[in-house]
C-alpha positions in Angstrom: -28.4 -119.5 -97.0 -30.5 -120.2 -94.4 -27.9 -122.1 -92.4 -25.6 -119.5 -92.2 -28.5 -116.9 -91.6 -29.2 -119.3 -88.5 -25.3 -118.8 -87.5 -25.4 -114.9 -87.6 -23.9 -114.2 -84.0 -21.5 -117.4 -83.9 -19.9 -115.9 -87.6 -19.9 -112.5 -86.2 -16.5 -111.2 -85.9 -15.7 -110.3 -82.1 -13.5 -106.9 -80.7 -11.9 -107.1 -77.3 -11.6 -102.9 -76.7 -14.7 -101.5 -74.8 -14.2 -98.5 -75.9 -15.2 -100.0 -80.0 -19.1 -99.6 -78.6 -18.7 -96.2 -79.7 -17.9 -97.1 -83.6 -21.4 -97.2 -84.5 -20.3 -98.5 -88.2 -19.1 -101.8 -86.9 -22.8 -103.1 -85.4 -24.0 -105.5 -88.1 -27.7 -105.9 -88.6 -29.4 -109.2 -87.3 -31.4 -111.1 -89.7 -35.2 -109.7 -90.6 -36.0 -113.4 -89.7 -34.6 -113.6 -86.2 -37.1 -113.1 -83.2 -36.0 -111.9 -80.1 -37.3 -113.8 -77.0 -38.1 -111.1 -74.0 -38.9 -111.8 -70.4 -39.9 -109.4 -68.0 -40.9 -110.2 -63.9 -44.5 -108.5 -63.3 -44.3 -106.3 -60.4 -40.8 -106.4 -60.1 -40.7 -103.4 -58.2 -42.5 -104.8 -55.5 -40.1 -107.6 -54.9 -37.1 -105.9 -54.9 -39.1 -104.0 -52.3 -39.7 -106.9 -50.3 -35.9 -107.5 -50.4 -36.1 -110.3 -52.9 -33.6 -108.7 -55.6 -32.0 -111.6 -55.8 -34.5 -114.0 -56.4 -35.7 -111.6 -59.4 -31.9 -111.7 -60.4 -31.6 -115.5 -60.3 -34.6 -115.8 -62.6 -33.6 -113.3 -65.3 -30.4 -116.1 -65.7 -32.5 -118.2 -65.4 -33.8 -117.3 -69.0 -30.6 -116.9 -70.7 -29.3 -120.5 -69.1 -32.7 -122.2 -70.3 -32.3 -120.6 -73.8 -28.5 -121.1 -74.1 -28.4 -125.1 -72.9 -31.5 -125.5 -75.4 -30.3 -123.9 -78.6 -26.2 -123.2 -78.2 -24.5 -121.3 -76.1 -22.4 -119.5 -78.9 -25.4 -119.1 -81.1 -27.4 -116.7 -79.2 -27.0 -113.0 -78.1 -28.0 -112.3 -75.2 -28.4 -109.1 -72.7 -29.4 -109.2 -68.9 -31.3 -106.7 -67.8 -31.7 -107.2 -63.3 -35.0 -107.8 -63.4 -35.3 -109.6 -66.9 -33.5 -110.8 -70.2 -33.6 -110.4 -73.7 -32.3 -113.1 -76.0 -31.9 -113.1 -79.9 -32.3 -116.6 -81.9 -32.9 -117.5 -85.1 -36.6 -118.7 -86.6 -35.2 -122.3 -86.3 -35.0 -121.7 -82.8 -38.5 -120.8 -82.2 -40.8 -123.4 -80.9 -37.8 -124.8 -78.7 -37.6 -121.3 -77.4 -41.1 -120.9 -76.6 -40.5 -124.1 -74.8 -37.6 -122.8 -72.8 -39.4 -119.9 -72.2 -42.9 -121.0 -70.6 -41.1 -123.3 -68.6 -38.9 -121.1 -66.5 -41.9 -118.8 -66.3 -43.5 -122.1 -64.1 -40.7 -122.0 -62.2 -40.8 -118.8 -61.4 -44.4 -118.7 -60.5 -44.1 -122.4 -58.5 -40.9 -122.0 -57.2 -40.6 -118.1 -56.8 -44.1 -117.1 -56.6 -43.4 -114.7 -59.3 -44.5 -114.0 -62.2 -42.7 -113.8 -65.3 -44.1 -112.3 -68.6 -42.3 -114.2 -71.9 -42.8 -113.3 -75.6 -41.1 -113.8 -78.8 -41.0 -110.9 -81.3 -40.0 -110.9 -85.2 -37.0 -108.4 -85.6 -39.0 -107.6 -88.8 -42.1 -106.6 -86.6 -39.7 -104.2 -84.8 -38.2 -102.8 -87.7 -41.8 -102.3 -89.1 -42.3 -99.9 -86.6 -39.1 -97.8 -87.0 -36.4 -99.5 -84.8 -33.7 -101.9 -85.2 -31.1 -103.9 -83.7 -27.7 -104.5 -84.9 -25.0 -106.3 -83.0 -21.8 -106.3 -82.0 -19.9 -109.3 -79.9 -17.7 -108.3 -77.3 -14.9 -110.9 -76.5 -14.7 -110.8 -72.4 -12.2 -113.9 -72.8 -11.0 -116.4 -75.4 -14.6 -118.0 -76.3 -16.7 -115.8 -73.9 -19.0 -113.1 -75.3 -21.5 -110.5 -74.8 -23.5 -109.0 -77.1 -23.0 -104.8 -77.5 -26.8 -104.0 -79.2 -27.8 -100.8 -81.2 -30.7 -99.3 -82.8 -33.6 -99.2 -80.0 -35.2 -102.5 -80.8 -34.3 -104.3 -78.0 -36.2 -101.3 -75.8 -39.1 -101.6 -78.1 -39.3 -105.2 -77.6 -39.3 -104.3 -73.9 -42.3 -101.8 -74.4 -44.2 -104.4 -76.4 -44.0 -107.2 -73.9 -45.3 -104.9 -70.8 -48.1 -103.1 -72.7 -51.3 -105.6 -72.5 -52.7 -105.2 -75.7 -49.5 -104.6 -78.1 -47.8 -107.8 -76.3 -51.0 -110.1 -76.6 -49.9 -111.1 -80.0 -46.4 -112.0 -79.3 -46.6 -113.2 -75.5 -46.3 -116.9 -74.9 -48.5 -119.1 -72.9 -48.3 -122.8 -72.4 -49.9 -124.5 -69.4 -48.3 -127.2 -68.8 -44.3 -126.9 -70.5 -41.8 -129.3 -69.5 -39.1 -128.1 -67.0 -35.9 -126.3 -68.8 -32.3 -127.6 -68.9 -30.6 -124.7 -66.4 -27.4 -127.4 -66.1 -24.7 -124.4 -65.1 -26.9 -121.8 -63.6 -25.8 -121.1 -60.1 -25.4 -118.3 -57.6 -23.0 -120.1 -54.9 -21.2 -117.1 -54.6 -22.0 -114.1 -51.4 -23.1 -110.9 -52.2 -19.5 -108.9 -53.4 -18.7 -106.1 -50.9 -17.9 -102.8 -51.8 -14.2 -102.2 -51.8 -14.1 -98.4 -52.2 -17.2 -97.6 -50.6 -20.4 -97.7 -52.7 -21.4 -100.1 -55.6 -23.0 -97.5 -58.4 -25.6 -99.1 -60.8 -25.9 -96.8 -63.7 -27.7 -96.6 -66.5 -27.0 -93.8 -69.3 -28.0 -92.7 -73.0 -26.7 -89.7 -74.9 -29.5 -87.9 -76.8 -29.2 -87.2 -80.3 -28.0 -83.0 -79.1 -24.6 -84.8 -77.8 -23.9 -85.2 -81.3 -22.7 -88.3 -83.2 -19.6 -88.5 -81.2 -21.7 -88.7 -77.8 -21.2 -92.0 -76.7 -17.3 -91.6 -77.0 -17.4 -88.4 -75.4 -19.5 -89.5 -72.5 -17.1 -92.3 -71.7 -14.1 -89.8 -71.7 -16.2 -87.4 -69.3 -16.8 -90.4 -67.2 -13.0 -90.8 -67.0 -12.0 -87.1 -66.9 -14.8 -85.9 -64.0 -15.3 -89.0 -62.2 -12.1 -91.1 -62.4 -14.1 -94.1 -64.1 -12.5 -95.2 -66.6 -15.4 -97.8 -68.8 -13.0 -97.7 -71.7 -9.9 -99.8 -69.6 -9.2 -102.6 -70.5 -9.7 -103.6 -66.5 -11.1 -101.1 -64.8 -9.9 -100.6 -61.4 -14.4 -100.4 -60.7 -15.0 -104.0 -61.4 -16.6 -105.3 -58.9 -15.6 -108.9 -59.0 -12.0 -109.0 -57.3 -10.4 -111.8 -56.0 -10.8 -109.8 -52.4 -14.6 -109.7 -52.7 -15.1 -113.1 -53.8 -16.4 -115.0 -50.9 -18.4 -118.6 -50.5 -20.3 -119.7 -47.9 -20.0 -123.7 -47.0 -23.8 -123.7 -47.5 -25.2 -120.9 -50.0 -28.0 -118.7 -48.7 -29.7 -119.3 -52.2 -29.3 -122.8 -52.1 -32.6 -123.1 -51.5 -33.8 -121.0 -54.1 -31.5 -122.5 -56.8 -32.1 -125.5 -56.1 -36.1 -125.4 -56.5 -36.0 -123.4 -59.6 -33.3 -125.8 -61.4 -35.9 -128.9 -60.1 -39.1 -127.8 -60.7 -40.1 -126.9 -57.2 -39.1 -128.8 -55.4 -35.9 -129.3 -52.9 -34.8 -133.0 -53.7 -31.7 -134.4 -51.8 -29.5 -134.8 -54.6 -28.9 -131.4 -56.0 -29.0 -130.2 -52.7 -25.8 -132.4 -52.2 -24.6 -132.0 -55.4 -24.6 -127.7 -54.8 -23.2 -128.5 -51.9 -19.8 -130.6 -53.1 -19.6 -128.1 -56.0 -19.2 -125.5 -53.1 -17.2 -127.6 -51.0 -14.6 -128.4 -54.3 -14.3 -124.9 -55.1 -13.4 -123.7 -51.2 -10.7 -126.4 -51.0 -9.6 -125.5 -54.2 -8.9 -121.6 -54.0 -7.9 -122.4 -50.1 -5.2 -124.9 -51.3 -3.8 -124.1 -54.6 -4.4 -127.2 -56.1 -5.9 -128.4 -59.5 -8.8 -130.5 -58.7 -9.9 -132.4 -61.8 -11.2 -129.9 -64.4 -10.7 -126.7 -61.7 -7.4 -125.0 -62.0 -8.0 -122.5 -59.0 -6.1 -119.7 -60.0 -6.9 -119.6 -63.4 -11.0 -120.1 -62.8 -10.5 -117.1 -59.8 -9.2 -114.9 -62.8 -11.5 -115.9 -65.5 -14.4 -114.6 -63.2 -13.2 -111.4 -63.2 -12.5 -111.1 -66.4 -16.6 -112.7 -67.3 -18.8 -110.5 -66.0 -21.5 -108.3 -67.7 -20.5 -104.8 -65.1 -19.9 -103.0 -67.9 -22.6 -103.2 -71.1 -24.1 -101.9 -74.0 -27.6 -102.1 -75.7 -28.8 -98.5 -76.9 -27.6 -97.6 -73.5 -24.4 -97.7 -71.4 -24.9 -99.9 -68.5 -22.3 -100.0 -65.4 -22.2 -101.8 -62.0 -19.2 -100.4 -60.2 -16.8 -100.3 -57.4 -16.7 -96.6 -56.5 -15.0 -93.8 -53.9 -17.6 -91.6 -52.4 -16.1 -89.0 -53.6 -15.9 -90.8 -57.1 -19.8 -91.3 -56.8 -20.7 -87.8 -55.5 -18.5 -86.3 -58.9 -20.1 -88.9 -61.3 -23.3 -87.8 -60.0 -22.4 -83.9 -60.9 -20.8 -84.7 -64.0 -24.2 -86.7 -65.2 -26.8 -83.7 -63.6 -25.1 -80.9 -65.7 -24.9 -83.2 -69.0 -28.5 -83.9 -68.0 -29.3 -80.2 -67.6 -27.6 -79.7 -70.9 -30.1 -81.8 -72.3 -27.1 -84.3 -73.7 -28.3 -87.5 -72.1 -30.6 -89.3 -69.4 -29.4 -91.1 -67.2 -30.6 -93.4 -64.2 -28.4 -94.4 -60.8 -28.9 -96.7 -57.4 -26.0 -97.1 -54.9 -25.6 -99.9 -52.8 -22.5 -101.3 -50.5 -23.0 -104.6 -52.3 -23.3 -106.2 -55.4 -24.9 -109.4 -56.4 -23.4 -111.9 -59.1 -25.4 -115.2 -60.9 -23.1 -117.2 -63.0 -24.1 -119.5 -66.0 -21.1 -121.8 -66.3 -20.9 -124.1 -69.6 -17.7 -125.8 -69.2 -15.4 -125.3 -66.4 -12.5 -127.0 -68.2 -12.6 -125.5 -71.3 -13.1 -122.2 -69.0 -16.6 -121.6 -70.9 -18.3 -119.3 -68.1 -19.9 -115.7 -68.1 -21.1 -114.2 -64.4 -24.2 -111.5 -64.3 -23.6 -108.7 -61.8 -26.0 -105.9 -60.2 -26.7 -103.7 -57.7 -28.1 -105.5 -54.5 -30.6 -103.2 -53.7 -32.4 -103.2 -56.8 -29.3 -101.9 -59.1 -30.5 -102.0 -63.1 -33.8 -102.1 -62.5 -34.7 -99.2 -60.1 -31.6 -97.4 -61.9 -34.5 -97.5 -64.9 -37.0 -96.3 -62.9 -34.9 -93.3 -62.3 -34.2 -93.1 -65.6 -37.8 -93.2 -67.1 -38.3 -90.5 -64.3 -35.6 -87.8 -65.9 -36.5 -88.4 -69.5 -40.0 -88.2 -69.0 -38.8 -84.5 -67.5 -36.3 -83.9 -70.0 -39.1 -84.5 -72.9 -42.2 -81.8 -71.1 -38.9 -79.2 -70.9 -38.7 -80.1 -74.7 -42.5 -79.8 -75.4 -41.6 -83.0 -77.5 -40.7 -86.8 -77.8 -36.2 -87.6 -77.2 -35.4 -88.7 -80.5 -36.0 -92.2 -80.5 -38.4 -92.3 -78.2 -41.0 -94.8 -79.7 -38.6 -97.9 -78.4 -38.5 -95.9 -74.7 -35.1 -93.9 -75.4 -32.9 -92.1 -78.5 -31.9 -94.3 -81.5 -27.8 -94.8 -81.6 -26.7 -93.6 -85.2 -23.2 -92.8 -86.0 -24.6 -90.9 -89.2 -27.0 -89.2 -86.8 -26.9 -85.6 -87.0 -27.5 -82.6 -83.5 -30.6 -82.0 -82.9 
């Protein structure tokens, strides 16, 4: 029993329409004895500030490479945040999680000088205190996956890890951990140029007054008032394109990358092995031909198909490739839904997006690419968030439904406010 408990997410069937988000029935509850492993960068704000979005980006994969190369890549949930990660594993999982975790938070602090805040919380802690989580696995590709997440437990978990004295009992804290496996993390690839005009990083949650059909509705307003279709089954928004896809000889992270997947430091060897990785994959795409494992044309259209633009955990999450005319009449449609009091919503434009990849296996084409905002994407986008529902709940006079994890509970039963 406990085997098969332990391989909740790999049995969990998959669905390959985006638009299935919406069938609130179909998200399966994760085991009472899983524990979801949160990290969080300290001041994140300030970095991205200090125009180091990218470095906060690179460590968030950072986590979910470290936890996926330590206890199975098609074991574990996982949902990146910008500026952070949440990952779901089962109680065998946990002291070589809390391993995984401590030490990228040393290599973010010696490499980065940043701070990272990790913790690992019981799902039966959360549900305890009135939320939950319940999956769903998204099929981006045969054998790649993202995990669609429900019930406000993941934003809970969030709350906890941030607040000193509720996230004392769960944080993690070990001096002296021994440097994670992040064999596949990279970030080779230059920032992805807007092709329309302005990369939009949004963040939006229907409130329990949108009814039980919100989600599904707010994904056809999307389409009808804005032209951005989430529900496609490749939107024209996607911000990974074969166009925008472009790789220096050396990487402007190389640096970076390379001291966080070494410890610290910048030894010669991963340096030239970055390098010849970079150097393969140029010749490769420039001349057509299958080198080794790399089939050019077929790795060029796995990437766009595995990347996390488009996202779901309690709230709709999308990087896109928009008009300026697309973005000015998303951001009317979302103000008078807002001012309808039918969801919150948060939204930073840039003229670039940024993309981290975690690559597995490049033969058996096991790779999944995180994408965001340059300027600061998901995570200011929830600052400007937090900003309108605070609002939205003084109009009120009371709390969103929900909002003891930080937003409104997803529930197809749910009834209107």
């Amino acid at each position: 029993m406990q085997a098969r408990e332990d391989e909740f997410y790999l049995d969990l069937p998959a669905f390959s329409d985006f638009s299935g988000v919406a069938d609130g029935r179909a998200y399966a509850p994760v085991p009472d004895t899983w524990l979801v492993a949160a990290a969080d960068i300290v001041r994140s704000t300030e970095a991205i500030a200090a125009g180091r979005y990218k470095d906060v980006n690179m460590i968030g994969v950072a986590v979910i490479s470290a936890l996926l190369n330590r206890l199975g890549r098609d074991r574990l949930p996982f949902v990146f945040g910008g500026d952070g990660a949440m990952v779901l594993l089962p109680p065998s999982g946990r002291d070589a999680a809390a391993e995984a975790l401590s030490g990228v938070a040393r290599l973010a602090r010696e490499a980065a000088g940043l701070e990272l805040r990790v913790a690992l919380i019981p799902v039966s802690d959360l549900r305890a205190a009135g939320a939950d989580i319940r999956l769903r696995k998204f099929e981006l590709s045969p054998g790649n996956f993202l995990a669609m997440v429900s019930g406000d437990g993941l934003m809970l978990a969030e709350r906890w890890l941030k607040d000193e004295l509720q996230g004392a009992a769960y944080r993690i804290a070990d001096p002296n951990p021994a440097t994670p496996d992040l064999t596949g993390f990279s970030c080779n690839w230059e920032p992805l140029r807007a092709r329309n005009g302005r990369i939009v990083s949004l963040m939006v949650r229907t409130t329990e007054a949108a009814g039980p059909e919100g989600l599904a509705r707010l994904m056809r307003g999307l389409s009808d008032h804005a032209g951005v279709d989430a529900r496609a089954s490749e939107p024209q928004e996607a911000p990974v394109q074969d166009e925008t896809l472009r790789m220096r000889t050396v990487p402007a992270t190389l640096a970076a990358q390379v001291r966080l997947a070494t410890g610290g430091s910048l030894s010669p060897l991963p340096i030239l092995r970055t390098l010849a990785v970079v150097a393969l994959v140029r010749f490769a795409r420039w001349s057509g031909w299958r080198l080794g494992s790399l089939e050019p044309a077929r790795y060029m259209r796995e990437m766009q198909l595995n990347t996390d633009f488009r996202k779901f955990d309690d709230t709709l999450r999308l990087v896109i490739d928009v008009t300026e005319a697309q973005a000015e009449a998303l951001k009317a449609y979302l103000a008078r839904e807002y001012a309808s009091g039918h969801l919150v919503y948060g939204l930073t434009e840039a003229r670039e997006a940024l993309m981290t990849c975690y690559v597995s296996d490049f033969a058996a084409g096991q790779h999944v690419h995180f994408v965001d905002g340059a300027n600061g994407g998901l995570a200011l986008a929830a600052r400007d968030f937090k900003q309108r529902q605070a609002a939205l709940e003084q109009a009120w006079q009371r709390p969103l439904p929900g909002s003891h994890a930080g937003g409104q509970s997803f529930d197809a039963a749910a009834k209107p406010a």
